[in-house]
C-alpha positions, -999 to 999 in steps of 0.1 A, spaced: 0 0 0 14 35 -11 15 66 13 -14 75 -6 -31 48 0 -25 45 35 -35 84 37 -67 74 17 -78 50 42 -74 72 77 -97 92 59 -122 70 46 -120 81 13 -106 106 -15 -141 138 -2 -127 132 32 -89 134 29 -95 166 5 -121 182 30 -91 175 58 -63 187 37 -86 220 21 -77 206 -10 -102 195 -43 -110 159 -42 -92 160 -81 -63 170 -63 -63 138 -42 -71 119 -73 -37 129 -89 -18 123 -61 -36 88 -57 -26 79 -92 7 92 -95 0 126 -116 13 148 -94 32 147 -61 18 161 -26 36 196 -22 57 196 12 31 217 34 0 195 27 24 164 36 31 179 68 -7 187 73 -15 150 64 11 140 89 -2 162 120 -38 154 112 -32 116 112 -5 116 140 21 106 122 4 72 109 15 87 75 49 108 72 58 139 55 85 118 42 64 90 33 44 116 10 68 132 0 91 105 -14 69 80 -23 72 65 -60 47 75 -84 34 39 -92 6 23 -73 17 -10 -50 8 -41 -65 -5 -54 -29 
């Protein structure tokens, strides 16, 4: 499971992480798929809003293709 992924899940879906990050749920649909990377200060967000269950660094660095789990 990707960063993403993982992110995804806390949230219970793609509405809620964008509602919780302030961002469009397209944004979270790029990230999700690789299209574009999570900018540094919403990876930090995500990683104070989920108490570090997902890292900045995680986000941050994570490849752009999907796990195959």
């Amino acid at each position: 499971m990707t960063p993403i992924e993982k992110l995804v899940n806390f949230f219970g879906g793609q509405a809620k992480t964008a509602a919780a990050l302030g961002v469009t749920q397209a944004a979270v649909s790029y990230w999700f798929n690789g299209t574009h990377r999570m900018n540094a200060s919403k990876a930090f967000l995500a990683e104070e809003l989920t108490g570090g269950s997902v890292t900045a660094r995680e986000l941050c660095t994570q490849s752009n293709r999907k796990s195959a789990a």
